[in-house]
Each structure stands twice: as structure tokens, then as C-alpha cells.
KEFI-924497 format. One record per residue (C-alpha): residue number from 0; x, y, z; residue in one letter. Coordinates in Angstrom, 3 decimals, padded with zeros to 6 digits. Each point is the difference from the previous one (the first is absolute). Layout:
NUM,X,Y,Z,a
...
//
This chain:
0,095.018,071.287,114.856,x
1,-001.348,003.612,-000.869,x
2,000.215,001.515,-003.387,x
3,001.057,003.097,001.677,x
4,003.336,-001.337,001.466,x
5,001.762,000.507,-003.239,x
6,001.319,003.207,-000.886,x
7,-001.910,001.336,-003.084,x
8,003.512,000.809,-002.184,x
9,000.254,-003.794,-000.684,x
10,-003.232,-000.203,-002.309,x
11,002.643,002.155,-002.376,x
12,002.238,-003.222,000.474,x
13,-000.409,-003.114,-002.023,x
14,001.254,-003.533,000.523,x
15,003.343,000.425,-002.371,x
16,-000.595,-001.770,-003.518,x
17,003.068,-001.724,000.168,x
18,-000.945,-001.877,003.018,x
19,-003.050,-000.946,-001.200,x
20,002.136,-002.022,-002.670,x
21,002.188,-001.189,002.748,x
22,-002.895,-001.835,001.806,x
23,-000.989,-001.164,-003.191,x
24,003.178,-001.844,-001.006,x
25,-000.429,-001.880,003.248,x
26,-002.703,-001.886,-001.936,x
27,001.729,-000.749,-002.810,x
28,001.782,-003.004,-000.857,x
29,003.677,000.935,-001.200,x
30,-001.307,003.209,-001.371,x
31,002.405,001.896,-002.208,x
32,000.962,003.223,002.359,x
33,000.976,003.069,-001.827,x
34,-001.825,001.986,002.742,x
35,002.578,000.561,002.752,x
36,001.980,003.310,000.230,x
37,003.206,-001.050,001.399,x
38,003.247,-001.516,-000.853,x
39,000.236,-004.086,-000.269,x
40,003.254,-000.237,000.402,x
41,001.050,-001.265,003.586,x
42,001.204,002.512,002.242,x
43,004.002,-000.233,-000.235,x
44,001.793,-001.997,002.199,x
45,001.984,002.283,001.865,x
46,-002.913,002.085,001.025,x
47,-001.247,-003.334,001.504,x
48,002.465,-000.591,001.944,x
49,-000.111,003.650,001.189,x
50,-003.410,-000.292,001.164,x
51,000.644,-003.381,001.737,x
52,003.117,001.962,001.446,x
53,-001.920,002.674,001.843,x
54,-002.732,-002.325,001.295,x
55,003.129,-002.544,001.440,x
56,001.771,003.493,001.845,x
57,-003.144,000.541,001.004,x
58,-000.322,003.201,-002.098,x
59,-004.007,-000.544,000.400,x
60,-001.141,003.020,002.001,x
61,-001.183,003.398,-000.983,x
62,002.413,002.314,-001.752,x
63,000.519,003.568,000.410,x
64,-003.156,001.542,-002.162,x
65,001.858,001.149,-002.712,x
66,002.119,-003.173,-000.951,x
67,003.327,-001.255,001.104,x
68,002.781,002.511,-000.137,x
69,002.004,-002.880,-002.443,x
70,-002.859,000.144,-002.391,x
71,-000.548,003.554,-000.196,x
72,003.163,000.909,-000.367,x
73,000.574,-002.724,-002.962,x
74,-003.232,001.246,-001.418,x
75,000.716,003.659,-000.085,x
76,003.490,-000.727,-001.352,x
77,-001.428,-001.516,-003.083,x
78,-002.277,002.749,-000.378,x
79,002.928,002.600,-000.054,x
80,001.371,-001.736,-002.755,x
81,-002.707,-000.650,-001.761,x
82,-001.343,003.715,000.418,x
83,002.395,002.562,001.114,x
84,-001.829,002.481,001.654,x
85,000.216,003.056,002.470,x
86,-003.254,-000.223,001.065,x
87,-000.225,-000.464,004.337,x
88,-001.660,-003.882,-000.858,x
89,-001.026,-002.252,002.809,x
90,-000.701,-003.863,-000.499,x
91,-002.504,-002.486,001.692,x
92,000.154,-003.635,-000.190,x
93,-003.863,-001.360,-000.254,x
94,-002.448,-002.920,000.074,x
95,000.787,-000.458,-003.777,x
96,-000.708,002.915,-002.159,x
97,-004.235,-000.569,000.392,x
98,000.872,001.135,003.607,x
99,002.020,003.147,-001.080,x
100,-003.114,001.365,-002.078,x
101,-002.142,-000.416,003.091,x
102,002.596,001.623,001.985,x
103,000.812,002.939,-002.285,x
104,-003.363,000.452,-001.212,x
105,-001.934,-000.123,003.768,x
106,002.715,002.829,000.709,x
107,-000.491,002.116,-003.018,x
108,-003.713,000.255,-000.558,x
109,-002.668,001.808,001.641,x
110,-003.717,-000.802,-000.796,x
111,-000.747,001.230,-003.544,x
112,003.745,000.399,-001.243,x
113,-000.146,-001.141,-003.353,x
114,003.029,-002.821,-001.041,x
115,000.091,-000.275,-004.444,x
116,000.859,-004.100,-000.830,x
117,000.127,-000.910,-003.598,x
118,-002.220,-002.632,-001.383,x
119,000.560,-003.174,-000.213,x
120,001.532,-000.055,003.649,x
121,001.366,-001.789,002.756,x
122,-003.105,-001.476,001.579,x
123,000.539,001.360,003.568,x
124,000.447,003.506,-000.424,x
125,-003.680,001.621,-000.420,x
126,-000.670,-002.864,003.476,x
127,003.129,001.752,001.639,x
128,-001.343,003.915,-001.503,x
129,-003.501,-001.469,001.883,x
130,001.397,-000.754,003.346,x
131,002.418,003.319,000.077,x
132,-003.077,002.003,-000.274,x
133,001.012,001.642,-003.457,x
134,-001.844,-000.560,-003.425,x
135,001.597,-001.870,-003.442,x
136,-000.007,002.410,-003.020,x
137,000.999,-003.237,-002.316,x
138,001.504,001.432,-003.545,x
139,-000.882,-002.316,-003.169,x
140,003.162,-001.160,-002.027,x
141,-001.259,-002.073,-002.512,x
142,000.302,-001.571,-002.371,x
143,003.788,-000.062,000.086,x
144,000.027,000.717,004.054,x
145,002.487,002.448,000.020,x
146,-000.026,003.478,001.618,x
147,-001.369,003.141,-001.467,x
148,001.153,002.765,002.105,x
149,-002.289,002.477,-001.439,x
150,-002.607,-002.369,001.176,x
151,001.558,000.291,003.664,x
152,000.073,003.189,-000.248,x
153,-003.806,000.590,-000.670,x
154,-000.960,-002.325,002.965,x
155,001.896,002.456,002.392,x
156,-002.362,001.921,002.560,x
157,000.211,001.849,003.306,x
158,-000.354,-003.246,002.183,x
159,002.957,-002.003,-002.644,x
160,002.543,-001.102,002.780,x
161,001.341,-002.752,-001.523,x
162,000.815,-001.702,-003.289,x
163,001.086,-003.983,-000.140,x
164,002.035,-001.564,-003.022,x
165,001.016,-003.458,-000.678,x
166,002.689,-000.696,-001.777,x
167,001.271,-002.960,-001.235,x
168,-004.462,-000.363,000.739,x
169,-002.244,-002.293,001.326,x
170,-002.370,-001.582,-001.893,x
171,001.156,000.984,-003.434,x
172,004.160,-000.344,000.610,x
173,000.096,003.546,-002.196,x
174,003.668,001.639,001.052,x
175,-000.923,003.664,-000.759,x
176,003.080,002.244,-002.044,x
177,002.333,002.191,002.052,x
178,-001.972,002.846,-001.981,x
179,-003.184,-000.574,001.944,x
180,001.105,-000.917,002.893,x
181,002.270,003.325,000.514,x
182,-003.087,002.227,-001.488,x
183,-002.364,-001.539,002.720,x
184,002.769,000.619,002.481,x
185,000.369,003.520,-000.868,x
186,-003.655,000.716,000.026,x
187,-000.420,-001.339,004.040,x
188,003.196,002.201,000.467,x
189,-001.750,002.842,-001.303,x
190,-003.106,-000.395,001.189,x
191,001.048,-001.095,003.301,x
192,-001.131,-003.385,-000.056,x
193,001.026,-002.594,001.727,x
194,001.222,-002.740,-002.630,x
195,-000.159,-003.767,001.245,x
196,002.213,-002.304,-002.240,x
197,-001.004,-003.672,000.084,x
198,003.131,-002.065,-001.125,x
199,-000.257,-003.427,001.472,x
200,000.276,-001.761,-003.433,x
201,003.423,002.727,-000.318,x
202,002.021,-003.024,-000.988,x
203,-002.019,-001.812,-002.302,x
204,001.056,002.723,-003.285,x
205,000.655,-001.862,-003.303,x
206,000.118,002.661,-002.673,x
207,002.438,002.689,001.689,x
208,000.587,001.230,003.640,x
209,-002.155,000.702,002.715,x
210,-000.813,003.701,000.180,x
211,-001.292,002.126,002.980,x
212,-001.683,002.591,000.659,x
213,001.821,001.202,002.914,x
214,002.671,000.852,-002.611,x
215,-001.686,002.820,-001.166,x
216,-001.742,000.723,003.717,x
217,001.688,-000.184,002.866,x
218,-003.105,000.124,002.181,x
219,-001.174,-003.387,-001.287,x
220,-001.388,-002.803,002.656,x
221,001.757,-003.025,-001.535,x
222,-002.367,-003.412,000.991,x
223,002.385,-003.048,-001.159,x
224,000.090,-003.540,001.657,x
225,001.965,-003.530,000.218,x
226,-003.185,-002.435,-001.021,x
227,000.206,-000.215,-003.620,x
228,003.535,000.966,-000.698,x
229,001.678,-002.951,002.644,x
230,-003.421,-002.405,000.099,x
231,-000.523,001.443,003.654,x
232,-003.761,000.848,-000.294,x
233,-001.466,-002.009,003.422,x
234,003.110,001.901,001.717,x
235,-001.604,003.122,000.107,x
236,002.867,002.361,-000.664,x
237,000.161,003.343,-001.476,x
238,001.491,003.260,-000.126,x
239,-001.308,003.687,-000.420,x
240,002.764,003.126,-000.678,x
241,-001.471,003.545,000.052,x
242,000.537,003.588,001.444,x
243,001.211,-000.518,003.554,x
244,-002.898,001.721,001.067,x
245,-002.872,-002.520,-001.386,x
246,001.980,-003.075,001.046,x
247,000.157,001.414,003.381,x
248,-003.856,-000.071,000.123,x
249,-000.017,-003.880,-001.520,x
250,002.360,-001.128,002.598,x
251,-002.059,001.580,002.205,x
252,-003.190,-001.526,-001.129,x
253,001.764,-003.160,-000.495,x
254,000.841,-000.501,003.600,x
255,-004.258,000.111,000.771,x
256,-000.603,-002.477,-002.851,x
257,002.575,-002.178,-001.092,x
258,002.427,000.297,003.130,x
259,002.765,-000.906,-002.537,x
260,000.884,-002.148,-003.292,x
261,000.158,-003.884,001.011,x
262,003.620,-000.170,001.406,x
263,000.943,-003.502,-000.986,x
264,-000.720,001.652,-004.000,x
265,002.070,003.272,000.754,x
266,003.407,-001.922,000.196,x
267,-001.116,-002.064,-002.846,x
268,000.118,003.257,-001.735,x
269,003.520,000.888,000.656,x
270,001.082,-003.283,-001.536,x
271,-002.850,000.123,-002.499,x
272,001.519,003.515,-001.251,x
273,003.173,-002.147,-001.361,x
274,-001.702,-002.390,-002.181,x
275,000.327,-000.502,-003.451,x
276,-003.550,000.419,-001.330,x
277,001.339,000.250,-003.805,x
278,-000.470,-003.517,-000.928,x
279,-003.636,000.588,000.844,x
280,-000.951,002.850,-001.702,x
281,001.643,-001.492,-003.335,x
282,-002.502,-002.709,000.310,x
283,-003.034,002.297,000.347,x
284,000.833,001.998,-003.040,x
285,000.371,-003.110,-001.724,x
286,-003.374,-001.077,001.318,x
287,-001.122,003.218,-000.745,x
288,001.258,-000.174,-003.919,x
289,-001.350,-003.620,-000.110,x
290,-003.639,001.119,001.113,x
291,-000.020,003.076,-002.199,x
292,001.033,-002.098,-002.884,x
293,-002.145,-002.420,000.044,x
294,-003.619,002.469,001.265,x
295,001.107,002.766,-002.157,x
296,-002.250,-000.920,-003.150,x
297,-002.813,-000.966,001.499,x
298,-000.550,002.297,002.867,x
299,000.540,003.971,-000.010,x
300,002.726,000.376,002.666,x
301,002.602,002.681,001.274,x
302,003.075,-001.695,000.216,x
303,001.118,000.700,003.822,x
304,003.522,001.653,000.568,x
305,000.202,-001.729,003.556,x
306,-001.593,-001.921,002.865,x
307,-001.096,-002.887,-000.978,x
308,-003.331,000.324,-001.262,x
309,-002.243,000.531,-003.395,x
310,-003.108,001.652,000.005,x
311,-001.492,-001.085,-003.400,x
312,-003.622,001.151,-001.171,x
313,-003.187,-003.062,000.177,x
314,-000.191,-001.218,-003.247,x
315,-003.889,000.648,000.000,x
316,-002.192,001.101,002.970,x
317,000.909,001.344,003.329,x
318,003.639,-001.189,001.596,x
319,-002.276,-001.621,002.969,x
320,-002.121,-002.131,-002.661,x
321,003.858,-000.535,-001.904,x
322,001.154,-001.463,003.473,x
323,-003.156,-002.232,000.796,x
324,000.840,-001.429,-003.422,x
325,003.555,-000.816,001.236,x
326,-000.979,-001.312,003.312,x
327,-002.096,-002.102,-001.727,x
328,002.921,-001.578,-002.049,x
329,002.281,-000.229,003.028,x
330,001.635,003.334,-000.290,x
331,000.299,002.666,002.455,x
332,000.759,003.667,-001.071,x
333,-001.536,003.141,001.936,x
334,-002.497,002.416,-001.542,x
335,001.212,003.398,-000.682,x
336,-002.954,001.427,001.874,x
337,001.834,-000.850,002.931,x
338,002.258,002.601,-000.805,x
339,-002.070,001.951,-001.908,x
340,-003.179,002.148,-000.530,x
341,-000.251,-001.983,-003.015,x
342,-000.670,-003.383,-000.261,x
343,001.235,-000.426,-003.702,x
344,003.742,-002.336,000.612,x
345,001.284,-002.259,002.354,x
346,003.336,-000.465,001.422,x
347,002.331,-002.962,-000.373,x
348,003.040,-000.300,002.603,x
349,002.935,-002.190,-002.119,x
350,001.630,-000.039,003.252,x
351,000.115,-004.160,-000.651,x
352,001.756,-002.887,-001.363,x
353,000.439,-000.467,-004.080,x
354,-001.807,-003.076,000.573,x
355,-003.338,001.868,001.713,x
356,000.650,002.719,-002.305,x
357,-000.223,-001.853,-002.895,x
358,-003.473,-001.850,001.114,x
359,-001.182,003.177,000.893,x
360,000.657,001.504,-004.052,x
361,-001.454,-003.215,-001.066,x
362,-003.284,001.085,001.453,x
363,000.003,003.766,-000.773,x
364,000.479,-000.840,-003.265,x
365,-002.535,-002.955,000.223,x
366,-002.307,003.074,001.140,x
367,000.926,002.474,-002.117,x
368,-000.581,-001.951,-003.125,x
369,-003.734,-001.942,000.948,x
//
């Protein structure tokens, strides 16, 4: 093996935090998980037998590259109703929504284009920004992580060619107000900027509905997904909407990467598209009120609007010292500089049972208070 085989653009790219903390908790002995970002509810019985459906009618070969006629047109039909809109919009089903960034990005960027994130972020995008070719421009929103436009504003340059929101967001489950969110959209619009909306955790709002920014712009690139909402995060399915134009290019570049979304998961996601997720989104707001409750006086928190997710401050010292101290006590949470140029929180996923969820207060507090 020579050091020169590998392409110099992955010393900018780090072994992700959170699997660091996934290798650890394969060391632990019935460690108390509040690290994993995605649903633990089972995946619903009638997508089951959907998947098991296509694989027995042999449904197992590659697709045409932009998804399955039935799923398309199912998809764009909820969209229309969800968003009216005049715009000339063109939808892609992906290799879940990680794979529509790569797509959309790899087709949008030239070396040097400049994409603004806000901070704390999804952990993949300045890795996705790296491989594109383009550079992060990451915009602080602390301490109450929520959008200053002005501040967006000021980051613009010449080379600005994107801008990337998450809402409801990953790691701090912040759902930002209709108010930003239009403001932002009417700034790309003006400045003609491409906006990228990030709304896989769309159905996981507890406080009011789910607003997007492609209200207010009709030029928005829409990234959503089926992993968290239906428990369908091994299948590998998501969706991107955006000017006909752009998804053109992403199909294009999909069919020299991807090929296609797994088939056996894109008729899953007809039937998936019918479920009843209600039931489980009551739970995590209850979760989510149980967790604030009982953290609320002895940590300095933002209570989240949505996901599934809390992204309290360390007590004392740096969140990765906070999250040794956990690990230590059987706990497993992820450091916020994992999503973060700071390394000042940590993030817990409640995603869980009451019964984990309760162990896992036990010890925050236990932490918290020696």
C-alpha cells in the first residue's frame, strides 16, 4: 500500500463521531443507547409484506433510474396537495435522502462554489460540500440555534451557489417559524440562489405544522425521505422534487452512480405512503415532554419543536469530555462536535422505549448532579 493511492480531499474527512460511539457500544454490556438517530418503532406491517411482495413477483431487478412510475406519481400527488404550485417541478426517487444530496450537490457545484449550512448541522453535509468540489460557509446559530437571516445574508459572496436548511433539524430537533423560513426563501429567490430544503424529519412536528420553504420559493430542491418517518432506514429510499431542469441532471447522474433506488424498497413505498404514522409521533412528543421535564433544571437546553432529538449544553467541560463521562456510566449520547464547530453539547436521540429512556435520565441526572 502507497500513501499516495488516496485522493488528498479525504484528509478533510473524518471518521463520523457518531460511529465512533457505535463501535463503542459494541463493548458495552447492556449499555443504555440514547445515541441512535432513527425511529424504534418496527417498520409497519403492511410495508413488510410489500417488500416481501416484490421480492416473491420477483420485482428484484433494476428500476427505471428515476423510480417506478406508481411511486412517482403517488409521491408527486401528495406534494400537489401539500404545496400547490405552478412551478414546472420534476421528482426523483433516491438511495434515501443521503443519496439525493450527493446527487444534487455533485450536479450543482463547480470547484470553489461556496454552499452556507447553519451550525450545529447534519453531519454529512460539509463531507458531501468536500466531495462536490464546493466549499462550506457554515453560519453560527447559537445559543438558541435558530436562523438569523441577516446573518445569511452577510455570508453571501460571488461564488454563494447554494444555501441548505434543516427543518424540523438534525442534531438539535429546532423546527424553525414560518417567518424565517419564508425570509431565507425569499433571499435565495432574490439573489438567485439555489435553496436546498432538508425535510426528512417533515413528519416528526409537535408544536404546529410543518412549514416549507418552497411555499414562499418555487425554485426550491426539496430533499425528503421514507427512513425515519415509516422505520425504513436500511431500505435506502428517498425522494428529491426540484425545477425540472436540476432533476434532469440528478437522474442523469444517478444512472452513473446509483443505477436506481433498491426496487424491492420502491413498492414498499407505495404501500408505506398509506400508513398511519400518528400513533408514533404522539409517543415521541410525549418522550420528548418527558425528557425535557425531567433535564430542564439541571441542564441548559432548547426544547426541540421536532425530530426526535435534544441537544443540551455539557454540564462542565467540553461535550466530548461530558460524553466520556457517560460512556463511562453505561450511557451513550453523541458529542455536539460531531455536528458542530463547537464542541460545547452533545446530542441525545429519545428515539427509544420509556423503559431505556427512563435509565438513560437516571444517569444524566446522576451526571449532572456529581
Amino acid at each position: 500500500m502507497h500513501d499516495h493511492w488516496i485522493a488528498a480531499r479525504m484528509k478533510q474527512i473524518e471518521v463520523s463521531g457518531i460511529r465512533k460511539v457505535f463501535d463503542l457500544a459494541a463493548h458495552l454490556k447492556d449499555p443504555v443507547n440514547l445515541s441512535i438517530g432513527l425511529p424504534h418503532f418496527p417498520m409497519p406491517a403492511a410495508i413488510k409484506d410489500a417488500a416481501k411482495g416484490a421480492i416473491d413477483a420477483d420485482k428484484n431487478a433494476y428500476t427505471v433510474t428515476q423510480g417506478i412510475p406508481e411511486l412517482r406519481a403517488k409521491l408527486l400527488a401528495e406534494i400537489r396537495k401539500q404545496v400547490p404550485t405552478k412551478s414546472d417541478r420534476e421528482l426523483i426517487v433516491t438511495s434515501g435522502t443521503s443519496g439525493g444530496l450527493v446527487l444534487a450537490l455533485s450536479c450543482i457545484l463547480n470547484p470553489g462554489d461556496e454552499v452556507i449550512f447553519f451550525d450545529p448541522y447534519f453531519v454529512m453535509y460539509p463531507h458531501f460540500i468536500t466531495l462536490a468540489g464546493g466549499k462550506s460557509v457554515i453560519v453560527d446559530t447559537y445559543p438558541d440555534f435558530r436562523i438569523d437571516v441577516a446573518k445569511v445574508e452577510a455570508a453571501i459572496t460571488a461564488r454563494t451557489k447554494v444555501i441548505i436548511v434543516n427543518s424540523p433539524a438534525n442534531p438539535t430537533g429546532v423546527v424553525h417559524q414560518r417567518e424565517v423560513l419564508r425570509d431565507l426563501a425569499l433571499l435565495a429567490r432574490e439573489r438567485k440562489i439555489l435553496l436546498m430544503s432538508d425535510e426528512v424529519y417533515r413528519a416528526f412536528c409537535y408544536d404546529g405544522p410543518f412549514v416549507s420553504p418552497l411555499e414562499f420559493n418555487d425554485d426550491t430542491l426539496v430533499l425528503d425521505g421514507f427512513s425515519k418517518a415509516y422505520a425504513m432506514t436500511g431500505l435506502r429510499l428517498g425522494y428529491a422534487h426540484g425545477p425540472r431542469r436540476l432533476i434532469e441532471e440528478m437522474i442523469k447522474m444517478q444512472q452513473f452512480t446509483f443505477v436506481c433506488a433498491p426496487s424491492v424498497a420502491q413498492y414498499a413505498g407505495i404501500v408505506a405512503l398509506d400508513c398511519d404514522i400518528a400513533p408514533f409521533v404522539v409517543d415521541y412528543k410525549k418522550k420528548r415532554d418527558r425528557l425535557v421535564a425531567a433535564l430542564k433544571d439541571c441542564y441548559d437546553l432548547v426544547v426541540p419543536g421536532g425530530a426526535f432529538y435534544l441537544f443540551p449544553q455539557a454540564p462542565r467541560g467540553t461535550g466530548s469530555e461530558f460524553v466520556a463521562a457517560a460512556i463511562r456510566n453505561n450511557l451513550l449520547i453523541i458529542p455536539g462536535g460531531a455536528f458542530s464547530k463547537r464542541d460545547t453539547h452533545f446530542r441525545i436521540s429519545y428515539a427509544v422505549n420509556d423503559q431505556m429512556l427512563e435509565r438513560g435520565i437516571e444517569i444524566l441526572l446522576r451526571l449532572a448532579r456529581s
